[in-house]
C-alpha positions as CSV (number, residue, x, y, z in Angstrom):
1,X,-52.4,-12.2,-15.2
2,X,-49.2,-12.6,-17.6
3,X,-48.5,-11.1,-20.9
4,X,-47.2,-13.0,-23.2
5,X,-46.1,-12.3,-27.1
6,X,-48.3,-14.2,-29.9
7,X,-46.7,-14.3,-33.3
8,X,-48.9,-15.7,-36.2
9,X,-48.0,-19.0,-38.2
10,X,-47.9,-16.4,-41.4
11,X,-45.7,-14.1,-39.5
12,X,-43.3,-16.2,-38.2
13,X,-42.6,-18.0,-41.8
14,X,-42.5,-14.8,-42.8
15,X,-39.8,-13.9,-41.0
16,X,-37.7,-16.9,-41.4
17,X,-38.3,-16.9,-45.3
18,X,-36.9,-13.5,-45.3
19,X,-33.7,-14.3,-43.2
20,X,-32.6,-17.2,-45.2
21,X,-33.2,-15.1,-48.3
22,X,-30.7,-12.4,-46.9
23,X,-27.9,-15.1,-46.8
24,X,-28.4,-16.3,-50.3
25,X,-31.0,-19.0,-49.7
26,X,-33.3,-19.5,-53.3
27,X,-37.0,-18.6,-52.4
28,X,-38.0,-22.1,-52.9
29,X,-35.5,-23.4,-50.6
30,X,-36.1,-21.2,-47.6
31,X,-39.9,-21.6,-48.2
32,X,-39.4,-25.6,-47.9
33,X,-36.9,-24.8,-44.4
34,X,-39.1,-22.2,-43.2
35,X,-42.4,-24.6,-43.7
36,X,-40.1,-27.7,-41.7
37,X,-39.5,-24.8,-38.4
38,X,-42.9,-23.6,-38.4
39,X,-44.5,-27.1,-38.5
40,X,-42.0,-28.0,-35.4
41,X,-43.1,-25.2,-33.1
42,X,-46.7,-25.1,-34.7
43,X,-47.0,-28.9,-33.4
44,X,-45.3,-27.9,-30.0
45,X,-41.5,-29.0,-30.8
46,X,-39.9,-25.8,-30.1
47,X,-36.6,-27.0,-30.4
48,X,-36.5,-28.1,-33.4
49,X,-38.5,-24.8,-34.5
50,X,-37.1,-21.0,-34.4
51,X,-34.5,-22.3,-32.1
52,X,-32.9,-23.6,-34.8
53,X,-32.2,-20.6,-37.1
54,X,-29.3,-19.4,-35.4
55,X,-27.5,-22.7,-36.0
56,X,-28.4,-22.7,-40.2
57,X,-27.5,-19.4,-40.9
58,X,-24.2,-20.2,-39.0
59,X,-24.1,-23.0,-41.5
60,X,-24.8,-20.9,-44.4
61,X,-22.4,-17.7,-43.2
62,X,-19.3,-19.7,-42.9
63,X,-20.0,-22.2,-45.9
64,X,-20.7,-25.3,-44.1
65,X,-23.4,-26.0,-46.9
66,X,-24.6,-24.9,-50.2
67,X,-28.3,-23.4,-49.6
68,X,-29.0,-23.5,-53.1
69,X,-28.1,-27.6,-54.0
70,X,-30.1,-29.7,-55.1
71,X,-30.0,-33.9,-54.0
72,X,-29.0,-36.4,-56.8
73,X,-29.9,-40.4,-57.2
74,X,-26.2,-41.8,-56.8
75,X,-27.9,-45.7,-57.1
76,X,-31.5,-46.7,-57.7
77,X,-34.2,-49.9,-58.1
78,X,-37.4,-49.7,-57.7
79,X,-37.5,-49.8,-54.4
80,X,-34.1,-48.3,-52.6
81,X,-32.1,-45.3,-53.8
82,X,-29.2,-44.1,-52.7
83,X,-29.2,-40.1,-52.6
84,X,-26.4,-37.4,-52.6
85,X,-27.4,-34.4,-50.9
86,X,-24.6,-32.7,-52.2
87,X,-23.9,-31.0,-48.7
88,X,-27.4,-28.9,-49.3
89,X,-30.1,-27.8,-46.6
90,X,-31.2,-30.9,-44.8
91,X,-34.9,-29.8,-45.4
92,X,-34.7,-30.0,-48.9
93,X,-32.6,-33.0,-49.2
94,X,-35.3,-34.8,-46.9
95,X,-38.3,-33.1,-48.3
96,X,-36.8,-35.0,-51.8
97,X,-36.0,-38.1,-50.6
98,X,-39.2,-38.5,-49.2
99,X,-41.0,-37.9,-52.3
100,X,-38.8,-40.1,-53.9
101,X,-39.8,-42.9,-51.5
102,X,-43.7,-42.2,-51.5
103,X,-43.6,-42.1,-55.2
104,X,-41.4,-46.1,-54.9
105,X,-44.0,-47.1,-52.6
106,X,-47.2,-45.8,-54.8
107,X,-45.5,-47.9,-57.6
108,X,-44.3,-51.1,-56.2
109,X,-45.6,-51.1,-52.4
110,X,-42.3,-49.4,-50.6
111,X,-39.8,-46.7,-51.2
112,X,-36.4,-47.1,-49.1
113,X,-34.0,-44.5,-50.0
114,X,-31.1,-43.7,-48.0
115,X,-29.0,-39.9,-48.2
116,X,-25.2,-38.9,-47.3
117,X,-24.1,-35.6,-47.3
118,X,-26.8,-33.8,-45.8
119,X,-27.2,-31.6,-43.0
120,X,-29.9,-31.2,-40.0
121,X,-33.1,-32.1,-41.7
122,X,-35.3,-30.1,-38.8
123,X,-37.8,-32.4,-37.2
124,X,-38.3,-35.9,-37.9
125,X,-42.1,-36.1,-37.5
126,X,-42.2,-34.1,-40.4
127,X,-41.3,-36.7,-43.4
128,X,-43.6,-39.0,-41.6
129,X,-46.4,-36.6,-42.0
130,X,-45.3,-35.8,-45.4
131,X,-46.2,-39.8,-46.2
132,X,-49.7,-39.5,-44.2
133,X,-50.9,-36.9,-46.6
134,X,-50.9,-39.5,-48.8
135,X,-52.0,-42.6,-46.4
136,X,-48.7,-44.0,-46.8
137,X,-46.8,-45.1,-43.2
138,X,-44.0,-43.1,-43.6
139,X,-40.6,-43.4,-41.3
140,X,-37.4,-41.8,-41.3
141,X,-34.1,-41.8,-39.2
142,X,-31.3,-39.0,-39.2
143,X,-27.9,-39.3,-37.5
144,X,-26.5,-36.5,-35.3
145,X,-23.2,-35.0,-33.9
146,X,-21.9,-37.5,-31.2
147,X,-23.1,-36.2,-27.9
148,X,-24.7,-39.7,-26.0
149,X,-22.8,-41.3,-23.7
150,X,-23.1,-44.7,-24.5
151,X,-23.8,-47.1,-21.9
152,X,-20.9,-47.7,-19.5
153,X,-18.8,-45.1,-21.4
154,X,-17.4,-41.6,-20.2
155,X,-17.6,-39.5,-23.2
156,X,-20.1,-39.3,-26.3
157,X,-19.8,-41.5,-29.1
158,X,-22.7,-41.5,-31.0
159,X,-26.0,-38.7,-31.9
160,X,-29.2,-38.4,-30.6
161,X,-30.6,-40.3,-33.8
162,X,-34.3,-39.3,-33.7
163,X,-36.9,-41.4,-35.7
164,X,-40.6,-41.1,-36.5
165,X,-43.1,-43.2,-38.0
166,X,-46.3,-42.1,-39.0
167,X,-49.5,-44.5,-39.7
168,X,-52.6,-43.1,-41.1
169,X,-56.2,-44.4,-39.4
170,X,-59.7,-43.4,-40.1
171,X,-61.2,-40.3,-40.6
172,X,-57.7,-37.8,-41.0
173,X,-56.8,-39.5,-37.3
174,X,-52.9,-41.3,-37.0
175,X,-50.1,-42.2,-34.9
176,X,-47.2,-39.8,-35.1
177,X,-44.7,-40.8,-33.0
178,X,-41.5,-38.5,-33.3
179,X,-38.2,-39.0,-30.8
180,X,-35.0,-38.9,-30.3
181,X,-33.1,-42.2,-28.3
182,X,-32.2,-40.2,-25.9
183,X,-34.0,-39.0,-22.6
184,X,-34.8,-35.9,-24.1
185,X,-32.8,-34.1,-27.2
186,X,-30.5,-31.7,-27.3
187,X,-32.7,-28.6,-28.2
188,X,-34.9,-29.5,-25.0
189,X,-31.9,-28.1,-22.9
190,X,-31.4,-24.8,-25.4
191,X,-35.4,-24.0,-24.5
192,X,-34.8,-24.9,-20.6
193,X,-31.5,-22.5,-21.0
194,X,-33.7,-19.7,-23.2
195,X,-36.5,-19.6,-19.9
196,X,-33.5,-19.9,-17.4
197,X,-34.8,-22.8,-15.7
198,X,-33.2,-25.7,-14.7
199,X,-32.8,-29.5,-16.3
200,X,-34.2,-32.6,-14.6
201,X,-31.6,-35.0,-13.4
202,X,-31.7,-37.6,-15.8
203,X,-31.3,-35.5,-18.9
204,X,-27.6,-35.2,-18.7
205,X,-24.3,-35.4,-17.9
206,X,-21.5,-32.7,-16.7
207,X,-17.4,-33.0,-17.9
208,X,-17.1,-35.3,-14.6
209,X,-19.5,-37.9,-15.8
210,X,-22.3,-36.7,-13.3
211,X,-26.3,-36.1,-13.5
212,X,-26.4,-31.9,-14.2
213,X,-29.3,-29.6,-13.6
214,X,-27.5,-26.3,-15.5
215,X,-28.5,-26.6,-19.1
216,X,-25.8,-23.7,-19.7
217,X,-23.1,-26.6,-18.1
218,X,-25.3,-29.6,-19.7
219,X,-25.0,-27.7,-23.2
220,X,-20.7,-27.3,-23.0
221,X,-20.4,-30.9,-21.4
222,X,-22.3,-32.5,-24.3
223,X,-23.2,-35.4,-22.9
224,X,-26.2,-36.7,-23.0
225,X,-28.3,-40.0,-21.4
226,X,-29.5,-42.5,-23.6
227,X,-33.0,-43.3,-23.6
228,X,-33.9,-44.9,-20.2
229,X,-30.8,-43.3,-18.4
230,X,-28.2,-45.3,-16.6
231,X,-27.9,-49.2,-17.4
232,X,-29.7,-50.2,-14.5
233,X,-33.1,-48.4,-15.6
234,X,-32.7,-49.9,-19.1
235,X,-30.4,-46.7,-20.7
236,X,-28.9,-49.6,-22.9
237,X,-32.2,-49.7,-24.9
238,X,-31.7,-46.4,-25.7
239,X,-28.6,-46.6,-26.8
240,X,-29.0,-49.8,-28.7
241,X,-31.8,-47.9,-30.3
242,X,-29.0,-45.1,-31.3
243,X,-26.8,-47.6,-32.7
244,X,-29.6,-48.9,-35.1
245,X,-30.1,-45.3,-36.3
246,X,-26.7,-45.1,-37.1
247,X,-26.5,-48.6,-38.8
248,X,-29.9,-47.1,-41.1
249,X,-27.9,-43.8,-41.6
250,X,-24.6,-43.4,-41.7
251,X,-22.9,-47.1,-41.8
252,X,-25.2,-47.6,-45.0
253,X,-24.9,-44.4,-46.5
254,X,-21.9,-44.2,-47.0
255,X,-21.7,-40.7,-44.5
256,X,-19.9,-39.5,-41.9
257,X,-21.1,-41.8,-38.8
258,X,-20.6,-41.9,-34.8
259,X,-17.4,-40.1,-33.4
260,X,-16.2,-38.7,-37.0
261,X,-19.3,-36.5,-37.2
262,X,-18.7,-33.0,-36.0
263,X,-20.0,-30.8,-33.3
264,X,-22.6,-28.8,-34.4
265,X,-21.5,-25.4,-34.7
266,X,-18.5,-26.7,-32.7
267,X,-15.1,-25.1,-32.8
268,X,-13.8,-26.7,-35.9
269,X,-15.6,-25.6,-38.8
270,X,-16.3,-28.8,-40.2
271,X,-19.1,-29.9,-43.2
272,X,-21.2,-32.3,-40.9
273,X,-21.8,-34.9,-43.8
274,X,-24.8,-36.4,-41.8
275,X,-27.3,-39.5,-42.9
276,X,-31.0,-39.5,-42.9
277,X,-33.0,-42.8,-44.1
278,X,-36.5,-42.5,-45.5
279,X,-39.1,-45.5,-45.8
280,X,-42.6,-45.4,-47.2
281,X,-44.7,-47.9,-47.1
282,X,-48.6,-47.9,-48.5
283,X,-50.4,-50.6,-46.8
284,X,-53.2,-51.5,-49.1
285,X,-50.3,-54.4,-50.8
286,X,-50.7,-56.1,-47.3
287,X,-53.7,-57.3,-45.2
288,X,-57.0,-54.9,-46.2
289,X,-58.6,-52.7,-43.2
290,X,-55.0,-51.2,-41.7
291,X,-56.8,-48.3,-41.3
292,X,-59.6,-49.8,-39.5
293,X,-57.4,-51.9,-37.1
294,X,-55.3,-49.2,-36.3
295,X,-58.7,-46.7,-35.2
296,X,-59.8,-49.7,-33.4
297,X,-56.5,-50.0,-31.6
298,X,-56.2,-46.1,-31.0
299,X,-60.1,-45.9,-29.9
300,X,-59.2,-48.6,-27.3
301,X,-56.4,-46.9,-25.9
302,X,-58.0,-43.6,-25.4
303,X,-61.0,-45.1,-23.7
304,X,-59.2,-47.0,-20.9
305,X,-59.8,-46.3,-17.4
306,X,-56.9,-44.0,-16.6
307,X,-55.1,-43.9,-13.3
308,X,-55.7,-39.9,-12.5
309,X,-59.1,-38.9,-14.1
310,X,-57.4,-35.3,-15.4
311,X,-54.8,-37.2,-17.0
312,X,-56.4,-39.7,-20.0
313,X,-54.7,-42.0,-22.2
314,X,-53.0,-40.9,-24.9
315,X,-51.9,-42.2,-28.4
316,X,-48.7,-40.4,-30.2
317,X,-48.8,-37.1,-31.6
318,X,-52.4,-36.8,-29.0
319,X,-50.4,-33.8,-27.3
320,X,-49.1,-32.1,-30.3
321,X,-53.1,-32.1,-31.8
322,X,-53.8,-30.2,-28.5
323,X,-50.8,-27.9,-29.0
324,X,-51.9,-27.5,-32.4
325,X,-55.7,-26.4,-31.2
326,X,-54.2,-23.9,-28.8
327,X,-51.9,-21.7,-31.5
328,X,-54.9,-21.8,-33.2
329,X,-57.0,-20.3,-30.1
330,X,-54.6,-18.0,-29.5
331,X,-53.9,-16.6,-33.0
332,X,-50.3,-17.7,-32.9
333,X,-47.3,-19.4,-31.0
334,X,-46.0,-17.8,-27.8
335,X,-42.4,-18.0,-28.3
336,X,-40.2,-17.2,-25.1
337,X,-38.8,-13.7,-24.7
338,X,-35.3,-14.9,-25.5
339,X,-36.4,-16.2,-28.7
340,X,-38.0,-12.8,-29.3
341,X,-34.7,-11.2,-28.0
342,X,-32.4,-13.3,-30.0
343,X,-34.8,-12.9,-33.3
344,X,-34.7,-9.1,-32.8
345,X,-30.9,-9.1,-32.7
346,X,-31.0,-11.5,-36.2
347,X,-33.2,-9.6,-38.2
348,X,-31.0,-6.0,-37.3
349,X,-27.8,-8.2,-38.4
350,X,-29.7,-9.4,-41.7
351,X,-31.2,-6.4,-42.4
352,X,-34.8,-7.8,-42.6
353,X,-37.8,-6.5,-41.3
354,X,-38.8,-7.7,-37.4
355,X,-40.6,-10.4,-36.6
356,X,-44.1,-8.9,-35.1
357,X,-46.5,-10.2,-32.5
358,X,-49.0,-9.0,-30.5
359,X,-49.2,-9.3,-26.4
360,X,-51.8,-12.1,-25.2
361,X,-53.1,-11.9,-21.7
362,X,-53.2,-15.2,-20.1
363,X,-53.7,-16.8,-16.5
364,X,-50.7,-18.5,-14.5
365,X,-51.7,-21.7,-13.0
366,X,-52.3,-21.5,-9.4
């Protein structure tokens, strides 16, 4: 038997609502931020979740961005836009240019609008599902501070340059697919570090340019594997997929881009500038029944004979449904006790109220 804390979805908004007020965040503002973290750990991505609230109120402390600013359209048709984020909360600034893309697309078939001067816009499977609430296929791309090692290279060059597109089929049922172009993203070593448990080799990279296992030395080294490792497993995909990110972000923004963007809460103090690209497209202007194809091709690939019976086929965003099911089951997310350490430490230094859960009895696996 293991105990383990639960913390409700209502709690733990609570909470973060209530620290980015203490730093001067408008209520709006840290409502739209504190929905983007919860929706990360609710659908299982607990990187990109509570773990990131040290990092924004860093952000926010030191004046690296203006919690309060609001995006402006620099350049517009009726299609594209070009967006200033005026160095504001990457939430807000993507949570904008998203709805400024669904509303292109609901009016002339796509929305493609472009932002510079933005910051970490949280996860990127959540403008995607901001697009499937309306059946729209949504996409978006974000540039990052430089910590791949491009292939062939010693050092890091370029970000981690998540993407996500979401397609809407029948009956509230999609594909949500939602990752970054490396092997995994940075935030998967923080959590590893947070449960004290090593990295697979295959994640990263030490200062001498070999495979690492200690997220603590992974983490300093910042250098992380492209997607599909070293060049003879195909890492060169994964950086080539990088490299597009960048070429949708930051080369056609306008923003900061590769090298020049700073380390995230690195030793210079810099504003990180960063790029995030936004599409929406509503496919009822192209072929009828995308919807119906798209159920059909999902249904297919669920129902196929799978290798190990216990382990069925799966379509993307499948495993964050099932996370999703079990917070609900359980009244809450389990966060891990550092979290809940590192939380009880934030919320004495912001004067706010703690973040409370109650204990949950579960079963190790044998």
């Amino acid at each position: 038997m293991e105990i383990q804390l639960v913390t409700s979805l209502d709690e733990a908004k609570r909470f973060i609502i209530d620290c980015f007020k203490a730093v001067g965040t408008q209520t709006e503002y840290a409502e739209t931020l504190a929905d983007n973290l919860i929706e990360a750990d609710y659908r299982g991505h607990l990187s990109h979740g509570m773990n990131r609230i040290e990092n924004y109120i860093h952000d926010i402390v030191h004046q690296l961005l203006d919690p309060n600013a609001y995006p402006e359209i620099e350049k517009e048709t009726v299609a594209t836009a070009l967006v200033n984020g005026n160095n504001g909360l990457g939430a807000v600034v993507g949570k904008y240019c998203m709805d400024l893309a669904l509303k292109k697309a609901k009016d002339v078939g796509i929305g493609f609008v472009t932002a510079h001067g933005s910051n970490h816009y949280g996860m990127a499977g959540m403008y995607a599902l901001q697009a499937l609430k309306d059946s729209i296929i949504g996409l978006s791309f974000t540039n990052t501070s430089p910590v791949v090692v491009p292939t062939r290279a010693k050092d890091a060059a370029i970000g981690t340059n998540p993407l996500s597109i979401g397609a809407p089929g029948l009956n509230g049922d999609s594909v949500v697919l939602d990752m970054a172009t490396t092997t995994v993203a940075l935030g998967k070593l923080e959590i590893n570090k947070r449960k004290g448990i090593p990295i697979p080799e295959g994640w990263a990279l030490n200062e001498r340019g070999e495979m690492e296992t200690d997220p603590d030395i992974g983490l300093k080294a910042s250098r992380l594997l492209p997607l599909g490792g070293a060049e003879i497993t195909g890492g060169y995909k994964g950086y080539g997929l990088g490299l597009m990110g960048e070429i949708l972000t930051g080369i056609l923004s306008g923003s900061k881009y590769g090298p020049d963007i700073p380390v995230w809460n690195g030793p210079e103090k810099e504003v990180a500038d960063l790029a995030q690209t936004f599409i929406a497209i509503d496919p009822k202007v192209f072929a009828p029944g995308f919807e119906d194809r798209l159920s059909n091709l999902m249904d297919h690939l669920r129902h196929m004979e799978p290798k190990d019976p216990a382990k069925p086929i799966l379509v993307a965003g499948d495993v964050e449904k099932k996370h999703m099911e079990q917070v609900q089951l359980q009244g809450g997310i389990c966060y891990v006790k550092d979290q809940h350490d590192t939380n009880k430490v934030l919320a004495e230094k912001l004067k706010v109220a703690p973040m409370i859960s109650t204990a949950l009895e579960t079963h190790s696996a044998s």
